[in-house]
C-alpha positions in Angstrom: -28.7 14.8 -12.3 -25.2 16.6 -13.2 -26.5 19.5 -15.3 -22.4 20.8 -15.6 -21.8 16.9 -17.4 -21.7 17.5 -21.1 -21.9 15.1 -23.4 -18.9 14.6 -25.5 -18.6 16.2 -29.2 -20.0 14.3 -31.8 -22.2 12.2 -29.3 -26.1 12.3 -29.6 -27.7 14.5 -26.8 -29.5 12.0 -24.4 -33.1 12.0 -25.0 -35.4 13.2 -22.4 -35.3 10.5 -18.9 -32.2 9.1 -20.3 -29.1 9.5 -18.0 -26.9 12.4 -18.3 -24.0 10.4 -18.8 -23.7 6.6 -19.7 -20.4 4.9 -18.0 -18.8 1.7 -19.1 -16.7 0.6 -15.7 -14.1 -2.4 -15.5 -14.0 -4.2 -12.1 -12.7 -7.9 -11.3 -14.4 -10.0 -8.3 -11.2 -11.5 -6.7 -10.6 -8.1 -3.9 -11.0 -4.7 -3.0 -11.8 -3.4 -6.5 -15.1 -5.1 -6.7 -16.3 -3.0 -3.7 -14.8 0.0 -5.2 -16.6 -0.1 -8.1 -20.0 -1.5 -6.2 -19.8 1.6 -3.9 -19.1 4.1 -6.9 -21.7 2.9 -9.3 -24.6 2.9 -7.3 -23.5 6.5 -6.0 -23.5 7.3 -9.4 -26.9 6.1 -10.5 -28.5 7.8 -7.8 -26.7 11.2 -9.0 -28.3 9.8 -12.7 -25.3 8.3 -14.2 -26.0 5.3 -16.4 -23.6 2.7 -15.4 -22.2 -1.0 -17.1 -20.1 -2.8 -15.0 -18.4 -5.0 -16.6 -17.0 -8.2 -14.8 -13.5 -9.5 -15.6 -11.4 -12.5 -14.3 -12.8 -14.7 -12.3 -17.1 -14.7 -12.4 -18.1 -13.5 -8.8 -19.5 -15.3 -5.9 -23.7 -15.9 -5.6 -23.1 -13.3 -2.5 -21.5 -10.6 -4.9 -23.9 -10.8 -7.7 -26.8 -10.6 -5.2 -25.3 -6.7 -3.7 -24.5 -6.0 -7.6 -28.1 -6.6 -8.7 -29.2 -4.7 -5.2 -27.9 -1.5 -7.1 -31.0 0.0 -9.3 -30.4 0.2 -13.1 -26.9 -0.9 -12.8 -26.1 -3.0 -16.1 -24.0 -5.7 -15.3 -21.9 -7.1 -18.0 -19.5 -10.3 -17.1 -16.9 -10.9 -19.8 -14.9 -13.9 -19.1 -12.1 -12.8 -20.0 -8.8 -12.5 -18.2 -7.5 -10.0 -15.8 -4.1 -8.8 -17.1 -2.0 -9.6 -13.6 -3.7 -13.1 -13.4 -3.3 -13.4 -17.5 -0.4 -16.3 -18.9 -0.1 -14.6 -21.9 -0.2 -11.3 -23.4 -2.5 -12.2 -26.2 -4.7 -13.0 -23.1 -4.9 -9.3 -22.0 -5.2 -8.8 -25.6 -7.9 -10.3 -26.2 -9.9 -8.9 -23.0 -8.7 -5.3 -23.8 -10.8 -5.8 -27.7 -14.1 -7.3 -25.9 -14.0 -4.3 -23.1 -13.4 -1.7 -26.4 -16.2 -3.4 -28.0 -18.7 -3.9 -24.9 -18.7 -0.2 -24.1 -18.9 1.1 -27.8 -22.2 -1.6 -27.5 -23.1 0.3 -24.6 -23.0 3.7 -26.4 -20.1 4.9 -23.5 -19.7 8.4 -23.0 -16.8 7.8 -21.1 -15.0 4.7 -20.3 -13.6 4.5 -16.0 -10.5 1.5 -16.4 -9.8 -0.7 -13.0 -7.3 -2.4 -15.1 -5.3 0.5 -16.7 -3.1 -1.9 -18.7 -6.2 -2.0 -21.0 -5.6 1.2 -22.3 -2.5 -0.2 -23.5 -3.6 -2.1 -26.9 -6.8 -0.9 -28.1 -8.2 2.6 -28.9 -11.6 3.1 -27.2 -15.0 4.9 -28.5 -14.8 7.6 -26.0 -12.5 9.1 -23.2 -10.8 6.9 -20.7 -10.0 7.3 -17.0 -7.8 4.8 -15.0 -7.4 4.4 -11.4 -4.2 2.8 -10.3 -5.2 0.4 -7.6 -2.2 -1.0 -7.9 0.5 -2.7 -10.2 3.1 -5.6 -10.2 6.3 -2.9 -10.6 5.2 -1.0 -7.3 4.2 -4.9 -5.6 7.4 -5.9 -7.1 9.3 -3.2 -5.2 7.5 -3.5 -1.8 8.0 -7.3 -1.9 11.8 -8.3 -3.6 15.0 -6.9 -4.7 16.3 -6.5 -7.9 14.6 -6.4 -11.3 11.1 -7.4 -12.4 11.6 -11.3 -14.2 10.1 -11.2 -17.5 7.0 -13.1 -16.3 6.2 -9.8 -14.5 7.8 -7.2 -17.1 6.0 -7.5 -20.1 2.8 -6.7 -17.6 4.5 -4.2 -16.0 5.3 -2.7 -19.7 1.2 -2.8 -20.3 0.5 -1.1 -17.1 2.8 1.5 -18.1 1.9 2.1 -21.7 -1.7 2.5 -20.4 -1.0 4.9 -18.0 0.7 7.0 -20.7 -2.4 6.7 -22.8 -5.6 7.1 -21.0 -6.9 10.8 -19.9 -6.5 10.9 -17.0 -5.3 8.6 -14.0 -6.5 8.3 -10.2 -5.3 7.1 -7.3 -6.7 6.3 -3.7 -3.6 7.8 -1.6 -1.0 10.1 -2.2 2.0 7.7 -1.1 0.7 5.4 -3.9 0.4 8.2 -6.5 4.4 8.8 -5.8 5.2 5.6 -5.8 3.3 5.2 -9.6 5.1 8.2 -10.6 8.5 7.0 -9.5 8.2 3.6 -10.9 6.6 4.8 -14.3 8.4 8.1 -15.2 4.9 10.1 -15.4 3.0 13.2 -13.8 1.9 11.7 -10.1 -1.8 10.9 -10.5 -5.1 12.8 -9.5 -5.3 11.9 -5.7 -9.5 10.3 -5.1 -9.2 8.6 -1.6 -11.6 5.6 -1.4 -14.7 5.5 0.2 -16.7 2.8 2.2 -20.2 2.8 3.5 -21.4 1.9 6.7 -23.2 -1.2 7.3 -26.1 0.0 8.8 -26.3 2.8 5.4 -25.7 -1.0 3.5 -28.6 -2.4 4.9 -26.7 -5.3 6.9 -28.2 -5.1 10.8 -25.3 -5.8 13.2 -25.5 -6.0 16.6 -23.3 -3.3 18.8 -20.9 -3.3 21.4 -17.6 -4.8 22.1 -17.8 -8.8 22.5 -17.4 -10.3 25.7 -13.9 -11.2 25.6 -11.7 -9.5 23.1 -10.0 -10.7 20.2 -8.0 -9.7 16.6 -9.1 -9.8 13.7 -7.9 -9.5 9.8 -9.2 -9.3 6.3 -8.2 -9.4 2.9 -6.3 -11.8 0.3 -4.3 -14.0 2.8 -2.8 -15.7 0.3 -1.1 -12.4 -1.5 2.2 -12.1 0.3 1.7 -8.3 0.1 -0.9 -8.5 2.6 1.9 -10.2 4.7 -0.1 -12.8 6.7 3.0 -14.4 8.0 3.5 -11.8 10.2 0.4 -11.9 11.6 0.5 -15.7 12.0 3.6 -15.6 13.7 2.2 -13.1 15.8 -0.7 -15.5 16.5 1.8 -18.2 18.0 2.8 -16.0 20.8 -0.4 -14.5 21.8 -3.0 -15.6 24.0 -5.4 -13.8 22.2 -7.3 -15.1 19.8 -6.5 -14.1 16.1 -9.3 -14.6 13.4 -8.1 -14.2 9.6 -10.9 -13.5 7.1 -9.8 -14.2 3.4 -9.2 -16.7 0.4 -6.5 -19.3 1.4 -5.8 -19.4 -2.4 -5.4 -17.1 -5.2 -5.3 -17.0 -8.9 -1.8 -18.7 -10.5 -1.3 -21.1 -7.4 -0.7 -18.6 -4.7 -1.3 -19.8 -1.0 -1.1 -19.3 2.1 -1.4 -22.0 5.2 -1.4 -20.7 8.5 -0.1 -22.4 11.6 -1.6 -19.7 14.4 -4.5 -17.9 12.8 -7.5 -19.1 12.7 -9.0 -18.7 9.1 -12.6 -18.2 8.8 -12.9 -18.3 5.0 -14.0 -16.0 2.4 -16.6 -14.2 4.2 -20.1 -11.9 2.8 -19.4 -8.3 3.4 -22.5 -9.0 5.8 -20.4 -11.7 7.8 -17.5 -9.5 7.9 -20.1 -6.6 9.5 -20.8 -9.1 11.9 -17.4 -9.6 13.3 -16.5 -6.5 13.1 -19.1 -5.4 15.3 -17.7 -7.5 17.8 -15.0 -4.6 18.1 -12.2 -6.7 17.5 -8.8 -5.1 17.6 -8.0 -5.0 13.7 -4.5 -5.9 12.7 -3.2 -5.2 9.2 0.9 -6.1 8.8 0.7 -5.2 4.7 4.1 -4.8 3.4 2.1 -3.1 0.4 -1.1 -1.9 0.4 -2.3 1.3 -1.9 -5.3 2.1 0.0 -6.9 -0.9 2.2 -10.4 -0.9 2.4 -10.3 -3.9 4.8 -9.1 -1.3 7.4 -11.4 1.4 6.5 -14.4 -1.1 7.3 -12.8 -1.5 10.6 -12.2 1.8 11.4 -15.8 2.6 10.7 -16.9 0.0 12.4 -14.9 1.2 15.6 -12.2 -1.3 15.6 -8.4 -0.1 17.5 -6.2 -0.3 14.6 -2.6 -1.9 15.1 -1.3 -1.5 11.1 2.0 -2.2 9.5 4.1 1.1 9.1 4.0 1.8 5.6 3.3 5.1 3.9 0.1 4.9 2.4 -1.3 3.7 6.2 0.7 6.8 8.0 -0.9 8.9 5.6 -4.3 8.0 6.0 -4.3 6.9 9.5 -1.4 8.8 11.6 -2.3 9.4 14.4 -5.5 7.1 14.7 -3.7 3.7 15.3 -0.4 2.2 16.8 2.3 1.2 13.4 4.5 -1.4 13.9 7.6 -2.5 11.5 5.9 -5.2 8.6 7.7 -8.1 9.4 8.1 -7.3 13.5 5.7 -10.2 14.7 6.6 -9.6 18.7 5.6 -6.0 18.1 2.2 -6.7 16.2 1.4 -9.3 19.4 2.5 -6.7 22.1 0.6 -3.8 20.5 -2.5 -6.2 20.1 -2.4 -7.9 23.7 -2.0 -4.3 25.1 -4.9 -3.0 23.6 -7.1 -6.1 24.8 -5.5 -5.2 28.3 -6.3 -2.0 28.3 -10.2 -1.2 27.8 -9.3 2.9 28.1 -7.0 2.6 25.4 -8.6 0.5 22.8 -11.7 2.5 23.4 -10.0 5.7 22.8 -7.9 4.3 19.4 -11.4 3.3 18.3 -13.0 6.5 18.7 -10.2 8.0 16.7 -10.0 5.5 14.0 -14.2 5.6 13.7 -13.4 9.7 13.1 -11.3 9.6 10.5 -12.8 7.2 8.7 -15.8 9.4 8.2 -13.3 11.4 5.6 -13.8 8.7 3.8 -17.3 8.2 2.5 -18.7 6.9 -0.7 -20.2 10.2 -1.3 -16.5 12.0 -1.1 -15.2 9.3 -3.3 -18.1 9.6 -5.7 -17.4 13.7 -5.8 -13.8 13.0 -6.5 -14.9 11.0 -9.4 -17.5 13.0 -10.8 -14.9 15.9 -10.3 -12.3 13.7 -13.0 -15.0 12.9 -14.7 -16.0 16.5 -15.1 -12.3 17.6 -16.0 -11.9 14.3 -18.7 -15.1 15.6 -20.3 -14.6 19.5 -20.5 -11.2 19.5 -21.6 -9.1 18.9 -24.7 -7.7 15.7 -25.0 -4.2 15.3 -22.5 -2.4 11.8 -21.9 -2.2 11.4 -18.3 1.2 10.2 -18.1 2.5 14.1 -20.2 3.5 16.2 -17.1 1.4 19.0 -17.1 
């Protein structure tokens, strides 16, 4: 329970068994954020939090709905409707914005935990609202091309940005991304809640241990989002005798794709096949151009996986000193680094011991106290707009 959680003024007091808080959370099924918010709410139910979790964009795999209905008195609620980076049309965020307002006043929300800030843009909401920035089309824009947003991408970028200015608070998993929201948008950097990732053994998913007989690389995530910068890695592929594994859609929303000549795609894969391979002890190669948190590399890091990552900020910060950074777009460096790890058993057993440390900073529980923290703050103070500088 979370005796210091009030419930807001005006609000009925929860009767006796009921939860001390009831929380209406937005999460989509296409990447990370759907572990994000798996992770969080059933942290939160076991701390007594009523949690909805309602589903936007596209409706989740048969694999996804199983580990959301794993999660005991979790209410999940999928919406249909669009996801505003994936929308055609404004009226289409619109539209999703007015059913999420009118689910979680359904729900009887205490408080109301926004994956998709731009949300917070056109409606009011029945109770306080908290955003995390995961991340944006202005900040992708700016890792990814020169010049200024088109207008396809402004008038999204415009939402995002309204509903920063508008919700109570905002979150964000790194510190380099909470800058870059800041610069981009013109508001107070956001509250700093690093993402967390359980183990697979604490998940439930048996994997067997130990380092596979001959070594290979392995990646994760949205192959065909050029931020993940695949290329790279598939160039690197071509002059490696190592083999490279890629674990990810092919395809995304809006016609993205990606079709690799060199890696050797695997699919979309169950976080329990992904456990698998990992366990392997692959050396775990991640060339992101942009990349807010990455929880692709966190599951490898726990998992005891040498880490050759891209050198971009939000990497650096979380994992300087705990994996060898190579330029983005450098595809002779990624192979190099990743063919001298596989030569070099002291070496890729050493980067794997550190990378396995510091990823126990970030657990599910430290994530979930960072929340409950915001939470806390959004609940017990008078009203402020997250993007007013404090």
């Amino acid at each position: 329970m979370l005796p210091s959680l009030t419930v807001p003024a005006g609000r009925p007091l929860p009767y006796r068994g009921a939860p001390a808080l009831n929380l209406f959370m937005t999460v989509d099924a296409v990447g990370g954020i759907w572990q994000y918010g798996l992770d969080l709410a059933e942290e939160l139910t076991r701390q007594g939090v009523g949690v909805t979790l309602a589903v936007l964009g596209p409706e989740p795999s048969q694999d996804q709905l199983r580990a959301a209905r794993a999660i005991r008195g979790l209410a999940l609620c999928p919406l249909g409707a669009s996801l505003d980076w994936t929308a055609l049309t404004r009226r289409e965020v619109e539209a999703a914005a007015t059913l999420v307002a009118r689910e979680a006043e359904r729900a009887g929300a205490d408080l109301i935990h926004l994956n998709s800030p731009a949300l917070a843009a056109i409606t009011d909401f029945c109770a306080p609202v908290i955003a995390v920035a995961h991340s944006c089309v202005a900040t992708w824009w700016a890792a990814m091309r020169p010049g200024p947003l088109p207008p396809d991408l402004a008038w999204r970028a415009s939402l995002v940005a309204e509903g920063y200015r508008r919700v109570d608070m905002l979150l964000s998993p790194t510190r380099a991304f909470a800058e870059a929201t800041a610069a981009t948008y013109g508001i107070a950097p956001p509250r700093v809640v690093p993402n967390g990732r359980r183990k697979p053994a604490d998940r439930g998913q048996r994997s067997p241990a130990g380092a596979a007989a001959s070594p290979f690389a392995f990646t994760a995530g949205r192959l065909w989002d050029e931020g993940k910068n695949a290329r790279t890695l598939d160039r690197a592929a071509a002059r490696m005798q190592l083999p490279l594994l890629a674990a990810g859609d092919l395809k995304g929303p809006n016609a993205a794709q990606f079709s690799p000549e060199h890696l050797r795609p695997l699919g979309r894969l169950s976080d329990q096949d992904v456990a698998r391979w990992l366990a392997g002890a692959p050396i775990y190669a991640s060339a992101a151009r942009y990349e807010p948190f990455g929880l692709g590399v966190l599951e490898a890091a726990s998992a005891g996986c040498a880490l050759v990552l891209s050198d971009i900020p939000t990497f650096r910060e979380l994992w300087d000193e705990a994996a060898i950074f190579i330029a983005p777009d450098d595809e002779a460096g990624f192979a190099h680094a990743i063919e001298m790890v596989a030569g070099d058993p002291a070496i890729r057993a050493r980067l794997g011991a550190e990378a396995r440390s510091r990823a126990e900073a970030y657990t599910v529980e430290a994530m979930t106290a960072g929340v409950l923290d915001a939470y806390r703050a959004v609940l017990e103070a008078p009203p402020l707009r997250a993007g007013v500088p404090g």
